[in-house]
C-alpha positions in Angstrom: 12.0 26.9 9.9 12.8 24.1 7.6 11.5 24.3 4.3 8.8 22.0 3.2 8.8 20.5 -0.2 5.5 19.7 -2.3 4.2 19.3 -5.8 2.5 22.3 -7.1 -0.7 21.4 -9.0 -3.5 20.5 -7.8 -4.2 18.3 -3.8 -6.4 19.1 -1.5 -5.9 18.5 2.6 -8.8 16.5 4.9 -8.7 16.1 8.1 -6.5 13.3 8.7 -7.7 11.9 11.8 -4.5 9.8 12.4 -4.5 10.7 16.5 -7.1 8.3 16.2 -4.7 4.9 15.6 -1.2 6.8 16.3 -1.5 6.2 20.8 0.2 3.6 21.1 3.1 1.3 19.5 2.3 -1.6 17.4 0.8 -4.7 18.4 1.1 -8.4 17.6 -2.1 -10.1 16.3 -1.2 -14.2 16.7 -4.8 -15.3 18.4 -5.6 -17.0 15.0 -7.8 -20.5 14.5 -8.3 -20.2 10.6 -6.6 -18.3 7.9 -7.7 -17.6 4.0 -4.9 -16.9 1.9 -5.9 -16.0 -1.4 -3.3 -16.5 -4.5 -3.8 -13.3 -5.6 -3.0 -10.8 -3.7 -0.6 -8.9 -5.8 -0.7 -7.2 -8.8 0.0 -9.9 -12.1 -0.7 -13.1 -12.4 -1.9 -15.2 -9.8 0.4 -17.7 -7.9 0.4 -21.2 -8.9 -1.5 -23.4 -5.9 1.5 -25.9 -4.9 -0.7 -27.3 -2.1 -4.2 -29.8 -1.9 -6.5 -29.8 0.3 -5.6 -32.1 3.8 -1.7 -31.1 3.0 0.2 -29.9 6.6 2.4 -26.6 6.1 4.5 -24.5 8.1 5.5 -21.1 8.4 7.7 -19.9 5.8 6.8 -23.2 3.8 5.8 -21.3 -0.4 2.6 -22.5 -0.9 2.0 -20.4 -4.6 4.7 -20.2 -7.1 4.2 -17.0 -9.2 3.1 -18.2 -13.2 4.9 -14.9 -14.8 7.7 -12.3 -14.3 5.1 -9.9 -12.8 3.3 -12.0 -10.5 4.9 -13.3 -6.9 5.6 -16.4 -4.6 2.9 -17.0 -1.6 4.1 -18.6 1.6 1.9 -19.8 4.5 2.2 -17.6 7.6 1.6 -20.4 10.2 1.9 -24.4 11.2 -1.0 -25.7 10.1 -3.5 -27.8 7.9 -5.4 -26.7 4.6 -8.8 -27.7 5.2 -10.1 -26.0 1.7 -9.4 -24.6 -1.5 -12.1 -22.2 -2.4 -12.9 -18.7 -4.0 -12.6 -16.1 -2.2 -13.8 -12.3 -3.1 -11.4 -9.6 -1.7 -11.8 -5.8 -0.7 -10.6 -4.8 -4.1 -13.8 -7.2 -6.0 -11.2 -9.7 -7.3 -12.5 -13.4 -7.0 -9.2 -15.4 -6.0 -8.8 -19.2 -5.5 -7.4 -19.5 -1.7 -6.3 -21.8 0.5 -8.1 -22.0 4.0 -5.6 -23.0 6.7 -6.8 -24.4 10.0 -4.0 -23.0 12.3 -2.1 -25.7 14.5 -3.0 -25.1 17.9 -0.4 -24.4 20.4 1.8 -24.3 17.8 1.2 -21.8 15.0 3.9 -19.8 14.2 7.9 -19.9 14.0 10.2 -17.6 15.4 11.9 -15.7 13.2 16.3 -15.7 14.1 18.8 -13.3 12.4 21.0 -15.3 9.8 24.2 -14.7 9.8 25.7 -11.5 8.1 27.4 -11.0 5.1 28.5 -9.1 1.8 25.5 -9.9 -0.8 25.6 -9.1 -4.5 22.8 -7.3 -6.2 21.8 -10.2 -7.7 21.5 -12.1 -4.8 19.4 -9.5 -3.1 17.6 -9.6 -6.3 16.7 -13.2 -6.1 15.9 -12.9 -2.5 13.2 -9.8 -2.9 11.6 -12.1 -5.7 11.8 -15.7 -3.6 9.9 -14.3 -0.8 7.3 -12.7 -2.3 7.6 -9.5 -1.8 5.7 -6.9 -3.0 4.7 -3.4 -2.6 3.5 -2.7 1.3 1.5 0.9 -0.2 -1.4 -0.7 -1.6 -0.6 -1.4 -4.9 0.9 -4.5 -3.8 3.2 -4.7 -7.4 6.0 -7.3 -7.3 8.7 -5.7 -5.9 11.4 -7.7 -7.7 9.9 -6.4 -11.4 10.1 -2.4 -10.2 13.6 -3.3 -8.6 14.9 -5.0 -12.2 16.8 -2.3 -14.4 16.8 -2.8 -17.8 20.6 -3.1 -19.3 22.0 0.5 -20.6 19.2 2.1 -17.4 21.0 4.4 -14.5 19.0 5.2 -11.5 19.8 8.9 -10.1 17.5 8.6 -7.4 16.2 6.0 -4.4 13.2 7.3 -3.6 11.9 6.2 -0.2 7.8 6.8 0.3 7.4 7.3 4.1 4.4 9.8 3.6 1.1 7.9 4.1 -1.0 10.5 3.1 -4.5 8.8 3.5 -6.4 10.4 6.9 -6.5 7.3 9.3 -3.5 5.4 8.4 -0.7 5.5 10.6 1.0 2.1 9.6 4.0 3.6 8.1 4.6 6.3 10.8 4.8 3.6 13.4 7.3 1.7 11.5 9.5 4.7 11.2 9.3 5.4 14.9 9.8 2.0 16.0 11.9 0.0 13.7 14.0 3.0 11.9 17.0 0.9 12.1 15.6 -2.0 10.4 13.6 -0.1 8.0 16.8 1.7 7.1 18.6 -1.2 6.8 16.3 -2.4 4.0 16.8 0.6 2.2 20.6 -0.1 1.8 19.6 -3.6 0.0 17.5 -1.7 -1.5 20.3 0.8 -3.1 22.6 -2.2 -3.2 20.4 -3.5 -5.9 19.9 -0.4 -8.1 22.7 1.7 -6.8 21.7 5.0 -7.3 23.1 8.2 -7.4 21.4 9.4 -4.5 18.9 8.3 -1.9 15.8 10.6 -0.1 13.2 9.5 2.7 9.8 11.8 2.1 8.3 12.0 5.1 5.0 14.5 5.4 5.6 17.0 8.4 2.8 15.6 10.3 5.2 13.2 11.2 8.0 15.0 13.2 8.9 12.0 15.4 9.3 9.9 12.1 11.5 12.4 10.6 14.1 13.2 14.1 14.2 9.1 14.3 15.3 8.5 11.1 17.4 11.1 11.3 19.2 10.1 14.5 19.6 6.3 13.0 21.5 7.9 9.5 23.7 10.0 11.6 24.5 7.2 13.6 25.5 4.6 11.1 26.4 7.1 8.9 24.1 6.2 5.7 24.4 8.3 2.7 20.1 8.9 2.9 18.3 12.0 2.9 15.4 13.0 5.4 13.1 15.5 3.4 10.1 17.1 5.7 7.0 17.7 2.9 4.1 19.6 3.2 0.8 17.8 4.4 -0.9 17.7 1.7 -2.5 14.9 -0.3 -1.7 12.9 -3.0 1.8 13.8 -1.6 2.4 10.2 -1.5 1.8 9.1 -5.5 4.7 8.1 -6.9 4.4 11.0 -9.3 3.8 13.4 -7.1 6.1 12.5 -4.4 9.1 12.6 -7.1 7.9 16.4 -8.0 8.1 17.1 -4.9 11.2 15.6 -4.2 13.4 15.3 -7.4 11.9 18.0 -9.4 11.2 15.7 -12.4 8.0 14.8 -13.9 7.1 11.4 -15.3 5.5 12.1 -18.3 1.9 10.6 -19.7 2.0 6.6 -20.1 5.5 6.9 -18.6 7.4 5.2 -15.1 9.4 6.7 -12.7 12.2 4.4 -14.5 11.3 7.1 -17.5 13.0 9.7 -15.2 15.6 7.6 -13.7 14.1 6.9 -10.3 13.0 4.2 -8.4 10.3 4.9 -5.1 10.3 2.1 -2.6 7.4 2.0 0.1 9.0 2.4 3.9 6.9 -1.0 5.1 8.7 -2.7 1.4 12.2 -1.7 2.8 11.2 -2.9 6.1 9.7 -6.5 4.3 13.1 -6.4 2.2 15.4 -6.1 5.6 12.9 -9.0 7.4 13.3 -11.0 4.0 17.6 -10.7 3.8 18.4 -10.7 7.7 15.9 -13.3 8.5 15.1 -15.2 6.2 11.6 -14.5 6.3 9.1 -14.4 3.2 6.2 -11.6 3.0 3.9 -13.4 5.4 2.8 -10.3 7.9 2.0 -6.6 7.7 1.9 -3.8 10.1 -2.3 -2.6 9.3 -4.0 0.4 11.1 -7.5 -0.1 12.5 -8.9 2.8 12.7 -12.5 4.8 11.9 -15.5 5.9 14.4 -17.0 2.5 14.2 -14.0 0.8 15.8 -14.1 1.5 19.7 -10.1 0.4 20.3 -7.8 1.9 17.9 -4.3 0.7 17.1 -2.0 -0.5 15.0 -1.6 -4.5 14.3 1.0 -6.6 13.2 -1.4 -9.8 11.6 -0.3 -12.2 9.6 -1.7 -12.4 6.2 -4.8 -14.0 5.7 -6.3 -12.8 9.1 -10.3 -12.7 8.7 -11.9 -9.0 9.4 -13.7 -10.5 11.9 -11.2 -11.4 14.0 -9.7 -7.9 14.0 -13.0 -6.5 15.0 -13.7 -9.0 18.0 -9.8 -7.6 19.0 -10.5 -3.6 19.4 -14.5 -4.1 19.5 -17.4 -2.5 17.5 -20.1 0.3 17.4 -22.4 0.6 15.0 -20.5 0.2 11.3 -21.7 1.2 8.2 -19.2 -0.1 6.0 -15.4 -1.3 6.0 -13.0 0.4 4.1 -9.7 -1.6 2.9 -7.0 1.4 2.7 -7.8 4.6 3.2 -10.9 6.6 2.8 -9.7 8.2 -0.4 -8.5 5.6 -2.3 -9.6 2.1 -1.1 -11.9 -0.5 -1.2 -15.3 -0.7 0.6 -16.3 -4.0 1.3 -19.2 -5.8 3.9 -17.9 -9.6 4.1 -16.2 -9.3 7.5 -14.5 -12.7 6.3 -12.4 -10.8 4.3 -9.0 -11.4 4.5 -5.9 -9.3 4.8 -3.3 -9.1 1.9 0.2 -8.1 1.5 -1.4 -4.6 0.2 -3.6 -3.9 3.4 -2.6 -1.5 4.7 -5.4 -0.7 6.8 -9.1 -1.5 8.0 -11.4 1.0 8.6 -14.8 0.9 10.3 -17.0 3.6 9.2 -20.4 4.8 10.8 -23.4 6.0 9.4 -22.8 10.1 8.5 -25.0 12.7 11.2 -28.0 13.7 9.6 -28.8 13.6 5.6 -26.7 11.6 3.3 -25.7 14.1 0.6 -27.0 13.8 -2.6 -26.1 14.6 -6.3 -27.1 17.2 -7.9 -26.4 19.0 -11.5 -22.8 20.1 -12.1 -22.6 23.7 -11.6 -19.1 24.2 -13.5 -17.1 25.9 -10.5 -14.1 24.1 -11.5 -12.9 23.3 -7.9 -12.5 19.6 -9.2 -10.2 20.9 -12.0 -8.2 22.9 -9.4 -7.8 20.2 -6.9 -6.5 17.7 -9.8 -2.7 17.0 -9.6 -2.2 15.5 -12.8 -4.2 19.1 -14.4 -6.7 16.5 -16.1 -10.4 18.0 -16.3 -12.8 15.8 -14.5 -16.1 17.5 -14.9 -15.4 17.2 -18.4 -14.3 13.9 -18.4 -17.0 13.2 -16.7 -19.4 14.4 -19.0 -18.2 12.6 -21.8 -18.2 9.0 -19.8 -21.7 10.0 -18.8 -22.8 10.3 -22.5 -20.9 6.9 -23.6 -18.3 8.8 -25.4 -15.3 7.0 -23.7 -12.9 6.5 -26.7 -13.0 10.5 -26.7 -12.6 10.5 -22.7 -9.3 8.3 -23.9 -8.2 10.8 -25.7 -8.6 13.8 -23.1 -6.1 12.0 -21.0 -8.5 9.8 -18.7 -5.8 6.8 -18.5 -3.6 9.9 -16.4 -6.8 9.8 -13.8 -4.8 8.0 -10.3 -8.3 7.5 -8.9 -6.9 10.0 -6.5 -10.5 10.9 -5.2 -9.3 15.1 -5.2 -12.4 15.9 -7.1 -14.7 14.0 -5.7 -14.1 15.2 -2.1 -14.4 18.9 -3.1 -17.2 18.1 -5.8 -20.4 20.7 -4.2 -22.3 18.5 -6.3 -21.5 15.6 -4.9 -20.9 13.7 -8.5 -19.3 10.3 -8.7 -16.3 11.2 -10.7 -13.5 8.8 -9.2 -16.6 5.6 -10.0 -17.3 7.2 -13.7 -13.6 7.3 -14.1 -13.5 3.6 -13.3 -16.4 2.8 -15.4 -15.0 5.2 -18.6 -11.5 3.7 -18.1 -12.9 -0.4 -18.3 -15.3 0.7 -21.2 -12.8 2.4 -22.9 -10.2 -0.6 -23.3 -12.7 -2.6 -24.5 
């Protein structure tokens, strides 16, 4: 039996429901008429608009230049007309100007050729990974060229490679791995070839065995110096903090980046975004996204290109009764209604949620069982952060470690009294910086 590798405090395990989206290999999504691409959809500044309204684009052409070092470029997915500049509000609450794209009929989208191959310098990766607006394919969707930029007298031990997808529903990654290993893998290299570590590891949760002998079989077989390590299921395996516990055995300390501990963690869909950027030439312009949840009556996984509307994917797999969309996973992301919501580079999945059987739950007093306390990874004290955000003391919540909070959700799911703690955590954490 192979041994399983986790992080020690704290996590808790829901049902994961990933059978769900996980049937049946990924599909292309190009039945488009109109597109919304907001110029901010990374974390940063937002992209500069290089476009006006009535200007004709194409695929590939950049349409946003990114204003600052930690911001990135935005390029149009498809052929096509920009019929409006408006604002747009996204899953995540941000209000973003966008472009509105009227897609060219018979005629939307390029195909992508390999370039030819060659010897690049990190630098040149480097430049590439920024150009093409890459950024990271988890969620967080932070410029990937900024976390790939070592600071002069920095050494990187350790590639980290974050193929766990830990969220219940989501299955984006895993198909990735089991379909385009050999791709995915490849962007890993340029990935190494740019901060040339010490030593490179693939975390892979165990739920995920086909994802684990694929990769496996692609290393062996061109020989990569890469590591395959099986974890535990078990949630928030795949923060970057936890994930390098897990896997490294060093902890990033309070305030502090995996850089801190020389590592860098790379999302498996970045790598794969990286490989698609270098071998053909292709900026961040699609994403793999699961649609998954009871409300959606065809489950799958989607290759879109950014900027599809919600409401498209839902006329694609079809609709019961929905009580709410999720953007992410149901632990950590973003409900939203507007079903003219558009994808982003950090979707990484849609989620169609129907009203719960019988009586909502409801909150009740806090009856100090310390289960949230237990579940926490980072050992922070929610019910007693809580507390203090509750009473308006959030300068003292600051100084009980509330900026460590990931938003995880851990407490919250196995809070008996069903207390907001991930929202007051929010709320204590804008307050407090104010």
């Amino acid at each position: 039996m192979e041994f399983l590798a986790t992080f020690r405090k704290g996590g808790v395990h829901p049902q994961d429901k990933k059978e769900l989206a996980n049937r049946q290999p990924i599909e292309s999504f190009t039945t488009v008429e109109e597109l919304i691409i907001p110029l901010s959809q990374h974390t940063g500044s937002p992209a500069k608009a290089l476009k006006a309204k009535g200007d004709e684009v194409v695929a590939g052409e950049k349409i946003g230049e990114s204003t600052s070092f930690i911001s990135a470029n935005i390029h149009s997915p498809v052929n096509g007309t920009i019929s409006e500049i408006t604002k747009v509000t996204l899953a995540n609450s941000i209000v973003s100007e966008a472009y509105v794209i009227a897609v060219k009929s018979g005629d939307a989208f390029k195909e992508w050729l390999p370039t030819a191959e060659r010897e690049y310098t990190s630098q040149e990766l480097l430049a590439i990974v920024k150009e093409m607006g890459i950024v990271g394919a988890g969620g967080a969707a932070f410029p990937t060229h900024v976390k790939l930029t070592i600071p002069k007298g920095k050494k990187i031990k350790d590639l980290v490679i974050n193929g766990v997808e830990c969220e219940p529903y989501l299955t984006a990654d895993h198909r990735l791995m089991v379909q385009q290993s050999a791709e995915l893998l490849k962007g890993v290299m340029y990935v190494a070839k740019i901060v040339d570590p010490q030593a490179i590891s693939i975390g892979v949760e165990n739920n995920k065995k086909d994802a684990i002998a694929t990769l496996r079989r692609v290393i062996e077989a061109e020989n990569y110096p890469i590591k395959v390590v099986p974890l535990k299921v078990k949630y928030p395996q795949g923060d970057e903090k936890q994930l390098l516990k897990a896997i490294i055995k060093r902890e990033v300390p309070s305030g502090k980046l995996p850089l801190d501990v020389e590592a860098v963690v790379v999302n498996v869909g970045t790598a794969f975004a990286i490989w698609e950027a270098v071998a053909l030439n292709k900026p961040f312009i699609e994403r793999v996204v699961t649609l998954s949840g009871e409300g959606f009556k065809n489950k799958k996984n989607v290759r879109v290109p950014i900027g599809t509307k919600v409401e498209d994917l839902v006329a694609l797999v079809g609709s019961d009764t929905i009580e709410k969309y999720i953007a992410g996973g149901p632990m950590m992301g973003f409900a939203f209604w507007d079903e003219k919501t558009p994808i982003t580079k950090g979707t990484s999945g849609i989620l169609a949620l129907a009203p719960p059987p019988g009586r909502r739950a409801t909150v009740s007093p806090c009856i100090a069982c310390g289960r949230c306390i237990t579940s926490c990874p980072m050992g922070l004290q929610p019910t007693k952060l809580y507390r203090l955000i509750d009473h308006g003391k959030y300068e003292e919540a600051l100084t009980n470690s509330l900026m460590d909070c990931k938003e995880c959700g851990c407490c919250a799911y196995v809070c008996p009294a069903h207390l907001p703690l991930v929202h007051a955590m929010k709320l204590g954490k804008k307050l407090g910086r104010k």
